[in-house]
C-alpha positions as a printed NumPy array, in Angstrom:
array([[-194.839,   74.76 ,   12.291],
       [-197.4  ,   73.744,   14.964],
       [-200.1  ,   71.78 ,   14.297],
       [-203.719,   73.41 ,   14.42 ],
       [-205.868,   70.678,   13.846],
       [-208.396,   70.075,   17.127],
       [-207.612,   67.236,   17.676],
       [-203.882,   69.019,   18.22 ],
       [-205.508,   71.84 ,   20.366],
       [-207.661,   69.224,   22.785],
       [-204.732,   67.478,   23.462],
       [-202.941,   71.047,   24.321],
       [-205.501,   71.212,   26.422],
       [-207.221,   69.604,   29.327],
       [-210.09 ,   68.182,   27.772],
       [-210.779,   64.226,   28.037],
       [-210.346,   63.265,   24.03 ],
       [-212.539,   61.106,   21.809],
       [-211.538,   59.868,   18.824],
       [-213.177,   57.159,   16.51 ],
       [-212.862,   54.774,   13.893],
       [-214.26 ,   54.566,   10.193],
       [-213.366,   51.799,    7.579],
       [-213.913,   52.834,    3.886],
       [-215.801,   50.238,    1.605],
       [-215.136,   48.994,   -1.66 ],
       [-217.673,   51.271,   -2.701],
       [-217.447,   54.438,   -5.018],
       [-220.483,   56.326,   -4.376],
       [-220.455,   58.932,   -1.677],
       [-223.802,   57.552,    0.136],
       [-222.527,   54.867,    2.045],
       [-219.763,   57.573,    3.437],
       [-222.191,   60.529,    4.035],
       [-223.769,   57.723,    6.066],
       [-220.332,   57.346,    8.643],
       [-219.904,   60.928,    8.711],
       [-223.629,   61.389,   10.033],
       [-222.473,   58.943,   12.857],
       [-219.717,   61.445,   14.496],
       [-221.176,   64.155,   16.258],
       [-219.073,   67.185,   18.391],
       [-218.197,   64.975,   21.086],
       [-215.676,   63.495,   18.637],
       [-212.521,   65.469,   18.385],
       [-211.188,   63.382,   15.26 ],
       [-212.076,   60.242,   13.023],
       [-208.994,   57.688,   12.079],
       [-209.711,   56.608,    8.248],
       [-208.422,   53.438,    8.318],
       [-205.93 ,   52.339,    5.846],
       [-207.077,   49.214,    4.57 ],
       [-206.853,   46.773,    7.446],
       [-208.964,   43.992,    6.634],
       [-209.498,   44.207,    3.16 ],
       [-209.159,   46.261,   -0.09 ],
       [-211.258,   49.743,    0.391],
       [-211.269,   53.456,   -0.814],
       [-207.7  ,   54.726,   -0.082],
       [-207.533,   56.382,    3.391],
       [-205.739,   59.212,    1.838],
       [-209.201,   60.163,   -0.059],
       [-211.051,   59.244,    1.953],
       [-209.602,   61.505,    4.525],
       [-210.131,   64.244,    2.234],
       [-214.251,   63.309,    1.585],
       [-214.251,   62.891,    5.265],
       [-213.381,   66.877,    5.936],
       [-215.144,   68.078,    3.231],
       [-218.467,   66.339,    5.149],
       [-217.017,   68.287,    8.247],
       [-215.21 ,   65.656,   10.01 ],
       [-211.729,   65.934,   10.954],
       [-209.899,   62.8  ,    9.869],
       [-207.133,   61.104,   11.3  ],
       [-205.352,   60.184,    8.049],
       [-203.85 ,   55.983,    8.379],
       [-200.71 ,   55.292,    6.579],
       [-199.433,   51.494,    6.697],
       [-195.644,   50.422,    6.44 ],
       [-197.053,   47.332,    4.844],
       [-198.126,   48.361,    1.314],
       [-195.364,   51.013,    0.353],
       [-191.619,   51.878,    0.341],
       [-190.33 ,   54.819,    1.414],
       [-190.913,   56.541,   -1.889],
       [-194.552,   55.696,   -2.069],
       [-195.034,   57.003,    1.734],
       [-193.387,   60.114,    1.899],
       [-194.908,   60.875,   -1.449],
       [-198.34 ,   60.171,    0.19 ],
       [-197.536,   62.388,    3.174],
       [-196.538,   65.308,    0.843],
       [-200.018,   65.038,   -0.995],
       [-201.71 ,   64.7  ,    2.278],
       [-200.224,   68.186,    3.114],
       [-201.611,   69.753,   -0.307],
       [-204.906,   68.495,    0.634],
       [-205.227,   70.093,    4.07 ],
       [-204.619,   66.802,    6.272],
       [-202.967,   67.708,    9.569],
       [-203.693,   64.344,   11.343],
       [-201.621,   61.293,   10.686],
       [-201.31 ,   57.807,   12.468],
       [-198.073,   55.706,   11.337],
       [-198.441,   52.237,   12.042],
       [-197.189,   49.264,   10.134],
       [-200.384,   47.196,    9.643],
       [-201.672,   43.674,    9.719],
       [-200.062,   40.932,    7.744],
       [-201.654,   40.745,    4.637],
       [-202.774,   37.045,    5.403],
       [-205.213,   38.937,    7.565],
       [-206.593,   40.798,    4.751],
       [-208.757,   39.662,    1.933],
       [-205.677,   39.417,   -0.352],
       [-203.44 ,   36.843,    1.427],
       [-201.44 ,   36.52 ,   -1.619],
       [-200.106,   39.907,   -2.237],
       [-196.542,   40.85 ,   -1.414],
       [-195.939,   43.11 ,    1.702],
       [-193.304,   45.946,    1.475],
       [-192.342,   46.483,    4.967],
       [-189.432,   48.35 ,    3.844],
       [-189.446,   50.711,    6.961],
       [-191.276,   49.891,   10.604],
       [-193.667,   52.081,   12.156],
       [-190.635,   54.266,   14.381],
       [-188.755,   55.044,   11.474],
       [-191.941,   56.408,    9.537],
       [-192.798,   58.684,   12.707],
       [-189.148,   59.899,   12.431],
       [-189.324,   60.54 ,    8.847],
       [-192.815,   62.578,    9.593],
       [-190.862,   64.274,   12.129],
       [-188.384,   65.476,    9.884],
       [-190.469,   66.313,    7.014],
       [-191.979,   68.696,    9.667],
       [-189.279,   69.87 ,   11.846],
       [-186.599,   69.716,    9.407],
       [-188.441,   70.349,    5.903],
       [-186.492,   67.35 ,    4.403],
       [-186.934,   64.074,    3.339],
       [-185.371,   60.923,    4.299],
       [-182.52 ,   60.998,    1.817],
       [-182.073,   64.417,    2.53 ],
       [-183.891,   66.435,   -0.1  ],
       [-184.868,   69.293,    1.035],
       [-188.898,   70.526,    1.127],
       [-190.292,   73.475,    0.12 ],
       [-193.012,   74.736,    1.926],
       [-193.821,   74.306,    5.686],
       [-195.343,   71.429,    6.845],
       [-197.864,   70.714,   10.194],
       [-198.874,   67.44 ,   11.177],
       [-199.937,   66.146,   14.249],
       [-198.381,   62.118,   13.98 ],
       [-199.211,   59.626,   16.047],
       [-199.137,   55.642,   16.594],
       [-200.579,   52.715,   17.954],
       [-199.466,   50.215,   20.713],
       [-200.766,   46.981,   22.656],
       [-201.14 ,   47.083,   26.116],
       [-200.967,   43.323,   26.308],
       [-197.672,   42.052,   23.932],
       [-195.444,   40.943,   26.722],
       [-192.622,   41.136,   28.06 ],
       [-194.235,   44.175,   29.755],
       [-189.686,   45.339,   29.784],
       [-190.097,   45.217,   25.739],
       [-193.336,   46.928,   25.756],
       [-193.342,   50.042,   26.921],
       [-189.476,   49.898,   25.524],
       [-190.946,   50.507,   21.637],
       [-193.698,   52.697,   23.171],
       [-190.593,   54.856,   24.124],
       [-189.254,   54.511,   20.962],
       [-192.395,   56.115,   19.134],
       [-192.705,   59.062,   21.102],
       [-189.09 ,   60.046,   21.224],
       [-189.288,   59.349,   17.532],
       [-192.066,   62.354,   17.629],
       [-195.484,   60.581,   18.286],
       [-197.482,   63.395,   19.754],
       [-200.688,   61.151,   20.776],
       [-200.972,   56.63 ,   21.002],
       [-203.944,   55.349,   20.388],
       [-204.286,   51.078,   21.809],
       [-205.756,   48.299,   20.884],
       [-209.126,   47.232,   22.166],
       [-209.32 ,   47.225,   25.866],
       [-211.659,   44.504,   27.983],
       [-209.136,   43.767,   30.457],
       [-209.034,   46.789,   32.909],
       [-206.455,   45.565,   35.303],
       [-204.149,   44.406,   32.763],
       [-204.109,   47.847,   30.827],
       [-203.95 ,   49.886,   34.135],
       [-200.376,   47.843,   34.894],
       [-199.17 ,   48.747,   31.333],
       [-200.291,   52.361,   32.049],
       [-198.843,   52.639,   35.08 ],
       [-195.541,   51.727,   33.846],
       [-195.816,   53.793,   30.703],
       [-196.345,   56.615,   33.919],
       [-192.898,   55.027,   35.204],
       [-191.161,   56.318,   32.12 ],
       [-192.825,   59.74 ,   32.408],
       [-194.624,   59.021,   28.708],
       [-198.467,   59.944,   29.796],
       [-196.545,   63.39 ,   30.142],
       [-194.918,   63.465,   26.625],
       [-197.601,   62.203,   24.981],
       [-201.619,   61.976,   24.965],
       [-202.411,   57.91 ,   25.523],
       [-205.693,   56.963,   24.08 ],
       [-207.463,   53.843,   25.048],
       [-209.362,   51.969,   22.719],
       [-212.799,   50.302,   23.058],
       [-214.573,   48.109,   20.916],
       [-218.222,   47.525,   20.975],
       [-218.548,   43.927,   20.414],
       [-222.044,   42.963,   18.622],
       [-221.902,   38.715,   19.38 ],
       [-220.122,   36.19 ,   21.313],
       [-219.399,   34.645,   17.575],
       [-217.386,   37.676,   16.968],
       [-215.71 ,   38.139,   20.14 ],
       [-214.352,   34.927,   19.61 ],
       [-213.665,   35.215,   16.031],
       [-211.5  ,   38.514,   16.706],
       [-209.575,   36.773,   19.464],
       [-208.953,   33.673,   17.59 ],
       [-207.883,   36.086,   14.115],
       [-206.264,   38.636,   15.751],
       [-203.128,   38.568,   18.43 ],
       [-203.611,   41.788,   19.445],
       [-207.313,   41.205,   20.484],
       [-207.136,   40.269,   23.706],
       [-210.534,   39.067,   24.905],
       [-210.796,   37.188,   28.351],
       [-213.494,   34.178,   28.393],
       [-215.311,   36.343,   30.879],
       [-216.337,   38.452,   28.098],
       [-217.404,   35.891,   25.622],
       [-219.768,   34.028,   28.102],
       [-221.301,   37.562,   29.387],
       [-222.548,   38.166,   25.474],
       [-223.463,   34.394,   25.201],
       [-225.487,   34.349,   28.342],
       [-227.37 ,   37.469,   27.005],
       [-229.55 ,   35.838,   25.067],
       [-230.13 ,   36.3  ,   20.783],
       [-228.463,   38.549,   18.254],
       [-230.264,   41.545,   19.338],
       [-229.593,   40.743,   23.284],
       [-225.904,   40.161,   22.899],
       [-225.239,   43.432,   20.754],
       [-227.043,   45.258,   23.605],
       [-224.563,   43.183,   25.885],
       [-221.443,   44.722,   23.96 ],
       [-222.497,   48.31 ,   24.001],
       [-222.991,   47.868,   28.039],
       [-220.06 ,   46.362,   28.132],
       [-217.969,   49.042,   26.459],
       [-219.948,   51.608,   28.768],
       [-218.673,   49.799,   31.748],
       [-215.004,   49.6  ,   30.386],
       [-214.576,   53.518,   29.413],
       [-216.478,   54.356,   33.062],
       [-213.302,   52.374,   34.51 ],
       [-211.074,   53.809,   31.962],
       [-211.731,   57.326,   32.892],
       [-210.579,   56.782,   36.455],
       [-206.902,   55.952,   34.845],
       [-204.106,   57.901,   36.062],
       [-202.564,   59.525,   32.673],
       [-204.872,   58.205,   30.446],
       [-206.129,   60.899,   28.159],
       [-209.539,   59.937,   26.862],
       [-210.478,   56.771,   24.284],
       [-210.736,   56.046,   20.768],
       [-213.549,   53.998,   19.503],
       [-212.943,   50.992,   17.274],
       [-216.171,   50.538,   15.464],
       [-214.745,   48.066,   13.303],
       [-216.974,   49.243,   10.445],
       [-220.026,   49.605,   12.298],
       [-220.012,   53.184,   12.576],
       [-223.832,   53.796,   13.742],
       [-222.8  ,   52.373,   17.384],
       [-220.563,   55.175,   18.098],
       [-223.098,   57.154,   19.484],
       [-224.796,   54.567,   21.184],
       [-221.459,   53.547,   23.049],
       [-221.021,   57.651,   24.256],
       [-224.449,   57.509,   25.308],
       [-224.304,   54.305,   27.046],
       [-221.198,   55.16 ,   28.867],
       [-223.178,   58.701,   29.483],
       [-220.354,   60.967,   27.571]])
């Protein structure tokens, strides 16, 4: 069964794609959300609720659902960190009763990242072999050990991938191993090094995957030097040249160096949308969901 969701027909389509980023709370009162879902206008084609990266929040399988009822199409996160097989295909088969067609399979940070360094991961499948069993549930209306569905089932899955993990070989080697495994769009990691992520692209291009697959870049508004620096030194992943750092710290105060990260963002998706294959971005808020329309209107989107 096809998938029907927008964010399925834009990339059908020719349309450059925006997609953006919204971290539940700890919080159990629908204000604070209402508030995040006032922040995405038309221009986005689908939010990704993330699935507890950082910290303990509302699940992203609910939140996903509070999301669309607010009229905002979610892009539902599932992590290979925090469940078994059981616990994830059972999530995936209530995220079809609820209406979600949107769902990003990636295997998460280490919990020593989160808030909760001292809680067991899981881990007991990687990020391909989730997208697979998606891609079965769909195509082949069974489950991993076989059992057969009942019902038809439409999801649009995708993944994540870093431009920057080297070898560059070994890169774009698992990026081939998600979309043959059915990933139908990749969303990146934050992007401040333009060069860098146009040589990853370009040999993504070599293996013909811009063609199999929609590639979605991501930018993060930064809001300080302090954070910049903090992200790079937390997070692998985050790769954040020194170039960047001193721009924000030679800004000026608080106020002057968030200003300094929304131009900067504006500057990177301007060079991003000259990429050959790339097709559009998705905003990494990080949380701070109110700058998403500053960043489109900065970058005049």
């Amino acid at each position: 069964m096809k998938p029907t969701s927008r964010l399925a027909t834009k990339i059908d389509g020719k349309d450059f794609i925006i997609t953006a980023e919204y971290l539940p709370p700890a919080a159990v009162n629908g204000a604070a959300m209402d508030a995040a879902a006032g922040s995405f206008d038309d221009r986005i084609a689908a939010v990704n609720v993330a699935d507890n990266p950082h910290g303990i929040g509302v699940s992203s399988l609910a939140a996903s659902v509070m999301l669309s009822r607010a009229g905002v199409e979610p892009v539902y996160q599932i992590v290979t960190r925090d469940r078994n097989r059981i616990a994830l295909q059972s999530d995936l088969l209530g995220a079809v009763c609820l209406g979600i067609q949107n769902v990003l399979c990636l295997s998460g940070y280490h919990q020593a990242l989160t808030g909760c360094p001292e809680s067991a991961h899981v881990y007991d499948i990687d990020s391909v072999q989730l997208v697979a069993a998606v891609n079965a549930m769909q195509h082949e209306q069974r489950l991993i050990d076989g059992t057969e569905i009942k019902g038809e089932i439409s999801f649009l899955t995708g993944s994540v991938a870093n431009p920057y993990l080297e070898p560059l070989e070994l890169n774009i080697l698992r990026l081939t191993k998600k979309v043959q495994a059915g990933s139908r769009f990749i969303q990146t990691q934050a992007v401040f090094d333009t060069e860098r992520f146009d040589q990853w692209l370009s040999a993504a291009d070599g293996e013909a995957i811009p063609a199999m697959t929609a590639i979605l870049a991501g930018v993060l508004p930064l809001t300080s030097a302090d954070e910049a620096e903090r992200l790079r030194e937390t997070y692998t992943d985050h790769h954040i040249p020194d170039e960047v750092i001193q721009r924000l710290r030679a800004a000026g105060d608080g106020a002057s160096q968030a200003k300094e990260g929304l131009a900067i963002g504006a500057e990177i998706i301007r060079k991003l949308k000259n990429c050959k294959g790339l097709r559009g971005i998705h905003i990494l808020s990080g949380g701070k969901e109110s700058l998403v329309g500053d960043l489109l209107a900065a970058a005049g989107l």
